[in-house]
BAFI-100268 format. One record per residue (C-alpha): residue number from 1; x, y, z. Coordinates in steps of 0.05 Angstrom, whole numbers, plus 5000, padded with zeros to 4 digits. Example, Ala and Ser with C-alpha at 12.3 -4.5 7.8 and 13.67 -1.06 7.14 Angstrom:
2
    nr      x      y      z
     1   5246   4910   5156
     2   5273   4979   5143
END
This chain:
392
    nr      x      y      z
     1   2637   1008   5992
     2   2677   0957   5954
     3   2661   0886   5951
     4   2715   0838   5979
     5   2730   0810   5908
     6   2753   0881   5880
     7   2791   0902   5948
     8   2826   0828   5944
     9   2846   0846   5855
    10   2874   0916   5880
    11   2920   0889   5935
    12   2932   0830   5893
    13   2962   0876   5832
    14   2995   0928   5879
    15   3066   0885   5869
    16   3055   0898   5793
    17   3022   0974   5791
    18   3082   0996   5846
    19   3145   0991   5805
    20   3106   1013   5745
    21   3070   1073   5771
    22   3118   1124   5748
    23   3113   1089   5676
    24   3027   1091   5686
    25   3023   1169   5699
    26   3079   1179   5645
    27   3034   1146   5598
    28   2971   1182   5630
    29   2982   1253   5622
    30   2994   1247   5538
    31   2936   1204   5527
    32   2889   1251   5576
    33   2918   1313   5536
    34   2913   1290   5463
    35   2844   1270   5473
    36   2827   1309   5518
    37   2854   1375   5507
    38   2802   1425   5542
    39   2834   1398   5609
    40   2911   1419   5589
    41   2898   1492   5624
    42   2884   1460   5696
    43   2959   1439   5699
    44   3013   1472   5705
    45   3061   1449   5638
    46   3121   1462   5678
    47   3117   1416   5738
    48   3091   1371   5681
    49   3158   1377   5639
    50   3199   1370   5708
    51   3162   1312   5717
    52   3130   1327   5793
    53   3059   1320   5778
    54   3061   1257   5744
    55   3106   1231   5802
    56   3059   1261   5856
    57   3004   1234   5821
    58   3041   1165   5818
    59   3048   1154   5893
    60   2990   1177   5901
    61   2947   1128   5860
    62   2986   1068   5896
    63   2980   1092   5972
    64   2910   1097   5945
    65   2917   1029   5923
    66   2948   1002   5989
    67   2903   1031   6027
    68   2845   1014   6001
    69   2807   0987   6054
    70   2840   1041   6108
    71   2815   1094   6072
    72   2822   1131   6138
    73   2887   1133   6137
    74   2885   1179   6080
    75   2846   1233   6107
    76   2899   1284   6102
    77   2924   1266   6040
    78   2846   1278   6011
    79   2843   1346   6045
    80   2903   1368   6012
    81   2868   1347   5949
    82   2807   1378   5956
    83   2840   1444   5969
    84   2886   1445   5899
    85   2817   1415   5869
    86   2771   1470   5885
    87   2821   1524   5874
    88   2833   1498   5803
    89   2759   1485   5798
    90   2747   1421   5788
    91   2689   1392   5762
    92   2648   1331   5777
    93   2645   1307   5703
    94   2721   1309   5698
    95   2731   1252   5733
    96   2702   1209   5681
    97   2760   1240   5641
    98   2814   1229   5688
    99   2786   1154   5700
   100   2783   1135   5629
   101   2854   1159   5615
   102   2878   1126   5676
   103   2853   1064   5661
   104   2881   1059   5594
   105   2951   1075   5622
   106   2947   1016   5667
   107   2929   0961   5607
   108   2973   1000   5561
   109   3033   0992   5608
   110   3020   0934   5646
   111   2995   0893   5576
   112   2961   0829   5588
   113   2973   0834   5666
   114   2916   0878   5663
   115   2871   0826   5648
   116   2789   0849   5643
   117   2780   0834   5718
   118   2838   0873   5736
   119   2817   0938   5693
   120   2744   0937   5713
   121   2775   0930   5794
   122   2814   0992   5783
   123   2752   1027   5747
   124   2713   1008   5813
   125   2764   1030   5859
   126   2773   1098   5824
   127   2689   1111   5817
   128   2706   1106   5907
   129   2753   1149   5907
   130   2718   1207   5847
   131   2653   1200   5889
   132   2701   1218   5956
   133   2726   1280   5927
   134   2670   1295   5889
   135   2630   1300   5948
   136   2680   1328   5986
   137   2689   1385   5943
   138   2622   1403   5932
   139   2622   1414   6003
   140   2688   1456   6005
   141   2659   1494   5940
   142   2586   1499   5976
   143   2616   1539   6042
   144   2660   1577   6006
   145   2605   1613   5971
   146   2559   1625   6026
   147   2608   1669   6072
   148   2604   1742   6071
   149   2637   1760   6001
   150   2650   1691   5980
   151   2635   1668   5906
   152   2643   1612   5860
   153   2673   1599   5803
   154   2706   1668   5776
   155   2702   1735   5797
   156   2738   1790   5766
   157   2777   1832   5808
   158   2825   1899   5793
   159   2898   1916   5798
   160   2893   1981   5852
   161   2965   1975   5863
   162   3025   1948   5835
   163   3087   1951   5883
   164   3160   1934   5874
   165   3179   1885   5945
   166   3244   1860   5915
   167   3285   1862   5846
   168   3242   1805   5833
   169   3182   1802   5874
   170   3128   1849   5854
   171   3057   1854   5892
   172   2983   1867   5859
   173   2932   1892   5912
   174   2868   1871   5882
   175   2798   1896   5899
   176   2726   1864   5869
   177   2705   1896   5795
   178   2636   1891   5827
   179   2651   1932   5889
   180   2626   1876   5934
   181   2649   1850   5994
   182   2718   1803   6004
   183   2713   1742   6045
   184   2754   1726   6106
   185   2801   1662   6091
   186   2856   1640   6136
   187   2922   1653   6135
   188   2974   1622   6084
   189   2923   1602   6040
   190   2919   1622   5959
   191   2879   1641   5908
   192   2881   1615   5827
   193   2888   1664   5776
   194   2862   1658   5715
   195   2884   1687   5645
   196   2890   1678   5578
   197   2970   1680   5541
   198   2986   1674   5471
   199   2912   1654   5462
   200   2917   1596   5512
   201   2881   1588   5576
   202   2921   1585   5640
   203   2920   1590   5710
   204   2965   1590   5768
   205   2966   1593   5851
   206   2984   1644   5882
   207   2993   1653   5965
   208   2949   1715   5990
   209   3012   1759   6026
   210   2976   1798   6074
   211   2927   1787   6129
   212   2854   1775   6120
   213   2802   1848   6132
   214   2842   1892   6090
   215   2791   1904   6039
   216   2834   1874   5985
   217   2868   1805   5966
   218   2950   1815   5956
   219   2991   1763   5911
   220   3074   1777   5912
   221   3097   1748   5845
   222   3168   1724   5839
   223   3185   1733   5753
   224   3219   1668   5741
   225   3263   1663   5681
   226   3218   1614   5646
   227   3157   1636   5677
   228   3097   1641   5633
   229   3046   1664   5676
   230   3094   1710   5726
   231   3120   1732   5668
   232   3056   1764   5635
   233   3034   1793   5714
   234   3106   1830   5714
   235   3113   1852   5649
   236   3037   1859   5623
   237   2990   1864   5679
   238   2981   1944   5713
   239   2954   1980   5755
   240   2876   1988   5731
   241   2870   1911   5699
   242   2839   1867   5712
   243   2846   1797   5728
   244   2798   1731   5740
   245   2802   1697   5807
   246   2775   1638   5842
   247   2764   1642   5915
   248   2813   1632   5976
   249   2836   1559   5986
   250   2893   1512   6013
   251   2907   1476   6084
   252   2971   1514   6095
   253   2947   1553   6149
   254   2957   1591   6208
   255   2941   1552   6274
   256   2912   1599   6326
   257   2935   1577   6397
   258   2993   1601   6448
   259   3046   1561   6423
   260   3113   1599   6394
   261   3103   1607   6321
   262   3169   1599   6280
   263   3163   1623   6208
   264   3228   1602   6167
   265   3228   1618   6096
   266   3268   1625   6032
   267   3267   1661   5974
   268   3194   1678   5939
   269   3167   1633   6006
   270   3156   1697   6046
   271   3090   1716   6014
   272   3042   1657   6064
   273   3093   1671   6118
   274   3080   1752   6106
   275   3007   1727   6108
   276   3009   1698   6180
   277   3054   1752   6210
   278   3005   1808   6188
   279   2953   1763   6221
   280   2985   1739   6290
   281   3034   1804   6301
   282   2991   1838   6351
   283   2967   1777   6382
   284   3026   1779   6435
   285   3050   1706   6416
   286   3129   1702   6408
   287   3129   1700   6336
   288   3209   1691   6296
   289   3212   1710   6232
   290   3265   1672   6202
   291   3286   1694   6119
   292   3330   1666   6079
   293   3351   1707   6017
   294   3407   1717   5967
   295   3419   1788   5980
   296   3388   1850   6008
   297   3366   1872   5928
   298   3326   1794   5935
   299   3299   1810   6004
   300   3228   1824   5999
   301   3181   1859   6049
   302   3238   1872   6094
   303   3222   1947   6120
   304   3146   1914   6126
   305   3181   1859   6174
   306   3222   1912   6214
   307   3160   1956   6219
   308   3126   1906   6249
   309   3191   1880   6298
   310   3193   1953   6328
   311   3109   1955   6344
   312   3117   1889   6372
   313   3168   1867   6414
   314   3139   1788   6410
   315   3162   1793   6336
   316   3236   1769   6333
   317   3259   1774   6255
   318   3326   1739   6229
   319   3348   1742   6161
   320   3411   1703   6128
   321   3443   1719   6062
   322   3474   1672   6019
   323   3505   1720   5975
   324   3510   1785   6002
   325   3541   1850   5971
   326   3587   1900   6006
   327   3529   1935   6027
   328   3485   1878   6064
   329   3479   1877   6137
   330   3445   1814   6150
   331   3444   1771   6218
   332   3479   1709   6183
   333   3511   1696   6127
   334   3504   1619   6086
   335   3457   1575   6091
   336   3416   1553   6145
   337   3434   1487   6195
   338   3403   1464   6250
   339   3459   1499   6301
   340   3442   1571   6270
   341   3358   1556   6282
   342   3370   1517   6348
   343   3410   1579   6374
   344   3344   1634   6359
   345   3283   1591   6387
   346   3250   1575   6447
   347   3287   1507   6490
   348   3227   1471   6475
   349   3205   1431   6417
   350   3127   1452   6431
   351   3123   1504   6382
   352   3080   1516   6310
   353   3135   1514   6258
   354   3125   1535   6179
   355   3173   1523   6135
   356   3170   1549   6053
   357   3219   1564   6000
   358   3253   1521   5947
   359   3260   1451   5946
   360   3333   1443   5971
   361   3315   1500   6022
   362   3255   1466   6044
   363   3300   1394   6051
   364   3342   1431   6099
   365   3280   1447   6138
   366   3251   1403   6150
   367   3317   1359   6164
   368   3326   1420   6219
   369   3245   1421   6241
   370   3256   1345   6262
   371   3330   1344   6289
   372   3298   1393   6342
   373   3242   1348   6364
   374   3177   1388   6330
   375   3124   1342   6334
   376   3105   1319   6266
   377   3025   1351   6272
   378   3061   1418   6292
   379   3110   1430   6227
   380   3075   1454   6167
   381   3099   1460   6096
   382   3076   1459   6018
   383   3106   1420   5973
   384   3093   1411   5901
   385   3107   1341   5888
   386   3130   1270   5923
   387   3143   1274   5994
   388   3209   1222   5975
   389   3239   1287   5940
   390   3228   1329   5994
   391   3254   1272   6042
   392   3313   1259   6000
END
């Protein structure tokens, strides 16, 4: 626990940290990669160059801040954290990293504002919040290895299928190089994959897109144009290679009740949706399967989605192009509003709704998700980056 006088110096110096916190992380990431530089392959450059981690990274250090002695009203917030830590794989001593860094941002921005008390507050206020996640994640890291077929750290696993879903989506089925078992994990979660490009370390998330017990772990890659890593899986990576994973992680999961499930997704977001659908198909729950793509040549996994619609009649799929050819046939054509969604669900709000796909996609969502009354606990999403672009 803090002592009074440090929880009274953080609230004091929120007014100051606030309109500056963009300007902190800015200054953060540079000084934490230049002297740093073992550390550049935990983040991903391009959400760095967009500038969506340092941003995420900036709210989050001052709701931190302002909540410093309400630290329960952060819970969620920490879980999400935990997850991304431990599938990056995170380790204890590289919080002394990130703390240092961070610390030298603040003085170096704020200037004599960031007087000696003030730095050694924050230093004392981050140590709480390293030990929370530190022991949090040892916890997260701990389970995950005892389960049937869990590990930790990296396991190497082998390419015993590559599969064309889309003209851009491909899928890897990947089984253990050891022959051992694969652990159950839920439902929409990912796994980090771990390679080496050029010479340089990377790795990169990807959402398992099938259900858990198949006896292998499926990614669906979309090849982005500037893509490093999805770039190297398409073009490089074959059937019979192999590839370094960490184990299943991520809070985006399926919840297991009665409840209508509404899965509404665009573009590359199918692959946790396909995830949950393989998963809750036979279950008898009223399940729509709502896709949004640009044409029938982006559509992935649609003859798996139909397959599934004609063994089970509680599986309602809908899909809406935004630029179909001659040749489409899809339910709807634009882009989705709350009239078009409103019009295929249940008349009630008490339902589990997922929404994923790109950011001005996943706007419209959740815009629709809360114009038709979801409770707030009951609509799911991940999001890359500050809940105030999202909300924009």
């Amino acid at each position: 626990m803090l002592d009074q006088n440090t929880v009274e110096i953080i609230k004091a110096t929120i007014p100051a940290v606030q309109p500056r916190a963009d300007e902190i992380t800015a200054c953060f990431y540079p000084l934490m990669f230049a002297q740093y530089p073992e550390v550049i392959p935990y983040f991903n450059q391009t959400h760095q160059a967009k500038g969506a981690q340092p941003k995420a990274l900036a709210n989050a250090v001052v709701a931190y801040a302002a909540n410093i002695d309400s630290l329960g009203n952060l819970s969620d917030a920490v879980t999400r954290i935990v997850q991304k830590h431990c599938a990056l794989g995170i380790l204890p001593e590289q919080y002394a990293i990130v703390g240092s860094c961070l610390l030298q941002a603040i003085k170096q921005v704020l200037g004599d504002a960031a007087s000696d008390e003030v730095i050694d507050a924050w230093g004392k206020a981050y140590q709480q919040l390293a030990d929370i996640l530190i022991e949090a994640e040892e916890a997260v890291y701990a389970a995950s290895a005892r389960q049937p077929g869990g590990w930790r750290g990296e396991r190497e696993f082998r390419v015993v299928r590559k599969q064309a879903e889309s003209a851009v989506i491909s899928s890897f089925y990947l089984e253990p190089a050891d022959g051992g078992a694969i652990p159950e994990f839920s439902p929409g979660q990912y796994i980090t994959v771990l390679t080496e490009i050029a010479g340089e370390p990377v790795r990169r998330n990807y959402s398992l897109s099938d259900a858990p017990g198949t006896g292998y772990l499926r990614i669906s890659v979309k090849k982005e144009p500037e893509g490093v890593v999805s770039s190297f899986l398409h073009d490089q990576i074959n059937e019979g290679d192999s590839l370094s994973l960490r184990a299943p992680f991520g809070e985006f999961t399926l919840r297991e009740n009665s409840k209508p499930l509404v899965l509404l997704t665009g573009g590359v977001g199918i692959t946790p949706a396909m995830s949950m659908l393989n998963a809750a198909a036979s279950s008898g729950r009223e399940i729509h399967f709502i896709h949004a793509a640009l044409n029938s040549q982006a559509h992935a996994f649609k003859a798996d989605v139909d397959q599934l619609a004609q063994q089970h009649s509680n599986v309602q799929p809908f899909y809406i192009y935004n630029q179909p050819t001659d040749d489409c046939q899809p339910h709807a054509r634009g882009l989705i509003d709350a009239q078009m969604i409103s019009a295929l669900l249940p008349q009630t709000s008490d339902i589990e709704f997922y929404l994923l796909g790109p950011k001005p996609f996943m706007q419209a969502a959740l815009k629709i998700a809360r114009s038709l009354g979801v409770p707030e606990c009951q609509t799911h999403f991940e999001f890359f980056g500050p809940m105030e672009a999202l909300e924009a």
